[in-house]
C-alpha positions in Angstrom: 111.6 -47.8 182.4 111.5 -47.7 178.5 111.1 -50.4 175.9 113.9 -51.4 175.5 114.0 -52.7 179.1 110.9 -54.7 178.9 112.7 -55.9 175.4 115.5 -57.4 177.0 113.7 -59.1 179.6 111.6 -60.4 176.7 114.3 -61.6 174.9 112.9 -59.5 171.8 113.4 -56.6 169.6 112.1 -52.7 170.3 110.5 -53.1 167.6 108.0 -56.2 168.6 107.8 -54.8 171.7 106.1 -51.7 169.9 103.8 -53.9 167.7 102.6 -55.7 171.2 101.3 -52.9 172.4 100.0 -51.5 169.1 98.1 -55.0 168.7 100.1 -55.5 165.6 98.9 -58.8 163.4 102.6 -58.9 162.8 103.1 -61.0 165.8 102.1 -64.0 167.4 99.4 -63.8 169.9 102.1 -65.9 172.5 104.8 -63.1 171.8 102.4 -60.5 172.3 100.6 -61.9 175.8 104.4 -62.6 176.6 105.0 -59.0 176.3 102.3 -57.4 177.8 102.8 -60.1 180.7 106.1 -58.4 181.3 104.4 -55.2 181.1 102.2 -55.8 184.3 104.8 -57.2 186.2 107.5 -54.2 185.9 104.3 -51.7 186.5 104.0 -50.0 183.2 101.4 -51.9 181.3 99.0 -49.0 181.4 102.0 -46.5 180.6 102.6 -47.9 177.1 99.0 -50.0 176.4 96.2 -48.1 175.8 94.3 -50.7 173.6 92.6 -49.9 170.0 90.4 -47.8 169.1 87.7 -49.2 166.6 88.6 -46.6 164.1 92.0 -46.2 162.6 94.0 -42.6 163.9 95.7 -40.5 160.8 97.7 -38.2 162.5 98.2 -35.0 160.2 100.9 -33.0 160.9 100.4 -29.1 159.3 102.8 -26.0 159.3 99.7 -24.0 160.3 96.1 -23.5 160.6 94.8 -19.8 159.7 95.8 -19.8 156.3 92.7 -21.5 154.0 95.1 -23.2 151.7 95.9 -25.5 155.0 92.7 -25.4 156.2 90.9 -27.1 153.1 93.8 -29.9 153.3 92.8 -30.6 156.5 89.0 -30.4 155.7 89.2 -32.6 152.9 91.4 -35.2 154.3 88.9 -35.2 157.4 85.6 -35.8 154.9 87.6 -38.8 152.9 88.9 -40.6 155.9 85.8 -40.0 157.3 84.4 -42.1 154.8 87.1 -44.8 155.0 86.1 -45.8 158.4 89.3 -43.3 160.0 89.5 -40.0 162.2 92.7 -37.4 161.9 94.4 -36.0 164.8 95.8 -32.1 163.3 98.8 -30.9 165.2 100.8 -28.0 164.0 104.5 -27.1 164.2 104.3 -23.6 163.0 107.4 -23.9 160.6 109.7 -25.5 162.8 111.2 -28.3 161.5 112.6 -29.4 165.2 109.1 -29.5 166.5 108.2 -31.2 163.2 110.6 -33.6 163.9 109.2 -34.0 167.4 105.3 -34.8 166.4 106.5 -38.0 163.8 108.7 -38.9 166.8 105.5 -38.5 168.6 102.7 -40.1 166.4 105.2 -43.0 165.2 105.9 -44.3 168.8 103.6 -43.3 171.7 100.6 -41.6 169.8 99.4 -44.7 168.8 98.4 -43.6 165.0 97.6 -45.9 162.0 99.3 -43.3 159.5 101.3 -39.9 159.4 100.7 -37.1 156.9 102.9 -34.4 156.9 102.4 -30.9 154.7 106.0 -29.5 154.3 108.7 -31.2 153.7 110.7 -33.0 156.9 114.1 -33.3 158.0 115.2 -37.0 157.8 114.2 -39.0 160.8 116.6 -41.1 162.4 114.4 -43.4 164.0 112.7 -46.7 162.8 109.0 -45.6 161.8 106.7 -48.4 161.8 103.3 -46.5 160.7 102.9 -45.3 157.5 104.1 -41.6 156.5 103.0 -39.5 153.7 104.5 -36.4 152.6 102.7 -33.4 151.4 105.4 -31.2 149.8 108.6 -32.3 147.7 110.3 -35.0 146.6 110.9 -36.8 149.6 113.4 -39.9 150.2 112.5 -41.3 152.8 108.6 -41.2 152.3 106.6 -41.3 149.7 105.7 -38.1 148.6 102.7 -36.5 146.8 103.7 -32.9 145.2 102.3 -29.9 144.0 104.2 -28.2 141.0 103.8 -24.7 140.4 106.7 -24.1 137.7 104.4 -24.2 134.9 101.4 -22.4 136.3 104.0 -19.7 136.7 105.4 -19.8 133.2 102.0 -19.4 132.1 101.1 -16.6 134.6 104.3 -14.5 133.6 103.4 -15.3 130.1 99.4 -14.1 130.4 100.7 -11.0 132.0 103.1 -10.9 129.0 100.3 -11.0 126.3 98.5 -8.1 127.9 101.2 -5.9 127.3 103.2 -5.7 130.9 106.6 -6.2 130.9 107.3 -4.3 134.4 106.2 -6.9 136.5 107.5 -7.4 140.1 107.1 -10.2 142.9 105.9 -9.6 146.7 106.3 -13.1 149.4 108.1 -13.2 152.7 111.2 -15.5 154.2 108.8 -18.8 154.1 108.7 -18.3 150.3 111.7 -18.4 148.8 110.9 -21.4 146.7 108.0 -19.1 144.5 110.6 -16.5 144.0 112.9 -19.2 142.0 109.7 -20.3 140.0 109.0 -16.2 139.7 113.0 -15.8 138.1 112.6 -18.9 136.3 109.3 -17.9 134.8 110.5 -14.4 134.2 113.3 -15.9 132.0 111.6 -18.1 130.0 109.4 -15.2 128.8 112.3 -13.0 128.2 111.7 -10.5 131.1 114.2 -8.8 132.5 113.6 -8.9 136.7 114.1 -5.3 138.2 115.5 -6.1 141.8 113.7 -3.4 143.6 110.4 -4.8 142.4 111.4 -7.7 144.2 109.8 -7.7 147.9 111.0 -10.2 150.4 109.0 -8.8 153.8 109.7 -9.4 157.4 105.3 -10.1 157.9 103.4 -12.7 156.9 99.9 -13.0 155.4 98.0 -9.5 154.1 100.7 -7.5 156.4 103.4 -8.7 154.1 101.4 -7.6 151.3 100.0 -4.6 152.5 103.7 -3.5 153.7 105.2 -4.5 150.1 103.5 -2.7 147.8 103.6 0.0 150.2 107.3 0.2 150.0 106.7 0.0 145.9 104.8 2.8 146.1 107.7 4.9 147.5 109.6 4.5 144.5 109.7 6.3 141.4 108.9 4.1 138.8 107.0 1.4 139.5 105.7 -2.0 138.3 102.6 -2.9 136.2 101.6 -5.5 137.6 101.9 -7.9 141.0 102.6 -11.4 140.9 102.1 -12.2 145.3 103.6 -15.9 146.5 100.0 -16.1 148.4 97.0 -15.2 148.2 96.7 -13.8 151.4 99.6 -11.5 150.1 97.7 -10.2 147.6 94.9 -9.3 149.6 97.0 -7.4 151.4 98.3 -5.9 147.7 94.8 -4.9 147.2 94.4 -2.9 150.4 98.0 -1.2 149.6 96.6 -0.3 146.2 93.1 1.0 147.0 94.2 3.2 150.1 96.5 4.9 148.1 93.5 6.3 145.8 94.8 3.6 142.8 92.7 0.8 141.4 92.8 -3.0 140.9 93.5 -3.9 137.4 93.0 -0.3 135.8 96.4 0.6 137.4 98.0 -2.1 138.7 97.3 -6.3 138.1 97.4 -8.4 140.4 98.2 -12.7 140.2 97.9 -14.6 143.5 99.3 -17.9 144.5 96.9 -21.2 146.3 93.5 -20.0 145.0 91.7 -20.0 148.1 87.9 -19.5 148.0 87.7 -16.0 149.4 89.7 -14.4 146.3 86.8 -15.0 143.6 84.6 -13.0 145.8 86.4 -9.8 146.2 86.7 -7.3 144.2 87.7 -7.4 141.1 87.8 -11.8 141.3 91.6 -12.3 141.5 93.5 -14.6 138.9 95.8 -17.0 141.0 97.5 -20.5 140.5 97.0 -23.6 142.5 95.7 -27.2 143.2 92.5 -28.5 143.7 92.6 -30.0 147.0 90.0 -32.5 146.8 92.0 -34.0 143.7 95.3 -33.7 145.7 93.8 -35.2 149.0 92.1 -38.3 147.1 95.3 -39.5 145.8 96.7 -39.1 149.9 94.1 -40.6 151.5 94.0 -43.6 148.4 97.5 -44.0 148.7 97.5 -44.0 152.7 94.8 -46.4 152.8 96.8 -49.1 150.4 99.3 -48.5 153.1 97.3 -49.0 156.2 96.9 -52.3 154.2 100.2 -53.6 153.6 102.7 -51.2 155.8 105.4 -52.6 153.1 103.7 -50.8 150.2 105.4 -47.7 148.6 104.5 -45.9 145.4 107.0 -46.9 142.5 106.6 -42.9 142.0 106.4 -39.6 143.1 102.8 -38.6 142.6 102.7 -34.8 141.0 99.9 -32.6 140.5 100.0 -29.8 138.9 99.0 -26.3 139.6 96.8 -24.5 137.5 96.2 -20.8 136.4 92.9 -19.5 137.0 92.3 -16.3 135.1 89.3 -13.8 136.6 89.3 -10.1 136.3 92.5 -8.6 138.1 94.7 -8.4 135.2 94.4 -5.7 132.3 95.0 -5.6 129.0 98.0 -2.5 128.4 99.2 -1.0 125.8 
């Protein structure tokens, strides 16, 4: 027994079967008592109507929860709709786009959520979606989309390393950050430095492993860069372990540049410069545009909201000659 049955026997659409039991103002209280009439006497009321909660649900839908750069998302978007009268539901699809798929399926039909925000960007969804749904990530068509851009906070990291005299600079991520790499060539280009392939790390590990195990493998070669640009912070951290256990220091031999500018790098050792987003500013403009949303469902930005990323120069980068 699905919707569509008790649609049929209704004589109505999926669709207004969904806002009955959602307690949509959409419809008519007669369609809707119609509806949940039918409900009771096939037996699955209870299956599809669990009534309203007095606060509105934003389900938020995140590729993962240990790194901080998710983690103060989350926070923040918790403390604004907090504020607005809403709690979020956080589930996490570990980079899986089929199970990412799966949770809006999920949230937009028997989760019974006000709004979806998702952080990454989502495969198209085939399926009528009658909540609200915010991307995190890139350009998105089908949603309206807020975006971090990083292309210039590169160009002005490569350039800072630039006009403290390195030139052999070299890049360490892993397979989920192919998209830094670009900004890293592009970046390296647009400052007329050549990129030296075997500077270029791509590792199998994630987090400070993937760091740790890159510079590790620099460190077997011969020559070797000046300086570090990591696609994460995390990476870096795991840079700065490499660098240090080999009896080297951090910026007197090697600089180092980060990516997300988490809290925990300005307290290490030397403060690590690193590009990012402030999140509060980023989750404002989410949670402001999700609650216009919540107000009129038919509401969609006339653009894509962009933030950019900034550079935020500390102490890990040194002046060469």
């Amino acid at each position: 027994m699905n919707l569509s049955t008790i649609a049929k026997k209704a004589n109505v659409s999926v669709s207004t079967v969904s806002k009955a039991f959602s307690d949509s103002r959409e419809i008519s209280e007669e369609t809707r008592e119609s509806i949940l009439s039918i409900a009771k006497e096939l037996g699955v009321y209870d299956k599809y109507y669990k009534g309203k909660y007095n606060r509105r649900i934003i389900a938020v839908i995140a590729p993962e929860l240990k790194s901080q750069f998710y983690y103060a998302i989350i926070s923040e978007l918790n403390e604004i709709f907090d504020r607005n009268g809403c709690m979020i539901a956080v589930s996490v699809y570990h980079f899986d786009k089929d199970v990412q798929a799966e949770l809006i399926r999920y949230y937009a039909t028997f989760g019974h959520s006000d709004g979806i925000i998702v952080i990454g960007n989502p495969q198209p969804v085939e399926i009528e979606i009658e909540v609200p749904v915010i991307v995190i990530g890139n350009d998105n068509k089908q949603f309206d989309c807020v975006c971090q851009d990083s292309s210039e906070a590169m160009n002005e990291a490569i350039r800072h390393l630039k006009e403290n005299g390195h030139r052999r600079i070299g890049f360490i991520g892993e397979g989920l950050t192919t998209g830094k790499l670009s900004l890293f060539r592009e970046a390296m280009f647009r400052n007329c430095i050549a990129v030296n392939e075997n500077w270029i790390i791509t590792s199998d590990e994630r987090f400070e492993a993937a760091g740790y195990g890159g510079m590790n493998q620099l460190f077997t070669q011969e020559e070797r860069p000046t300086a570090i640009v990591a696609a994460y912070d995390y990476i870096a951290l795991g840079v700065y372990r490499s660098i240090y256990e080999h009896g080297y220091t951090v910026p007197d031999d090697f600089s180092v540049i980060g990516m997300d500018n988490i809290d925990v790098i300005r307290n290490i050792h030397p403060p690590m410069t690193s590009i990012g987003v402030d999140p509060k500013e980023l989750c404002e403009a989410v949670a402001a545009l999700m609650m216009r949303k919540l107000e009129n469902r038919y509401y969609r930005s006339d653009e894509v909201l962009v933030f950019k990323s900034k550079l935020s120069i500390r102490e890990s980068v040194k002046t060469i000659s």
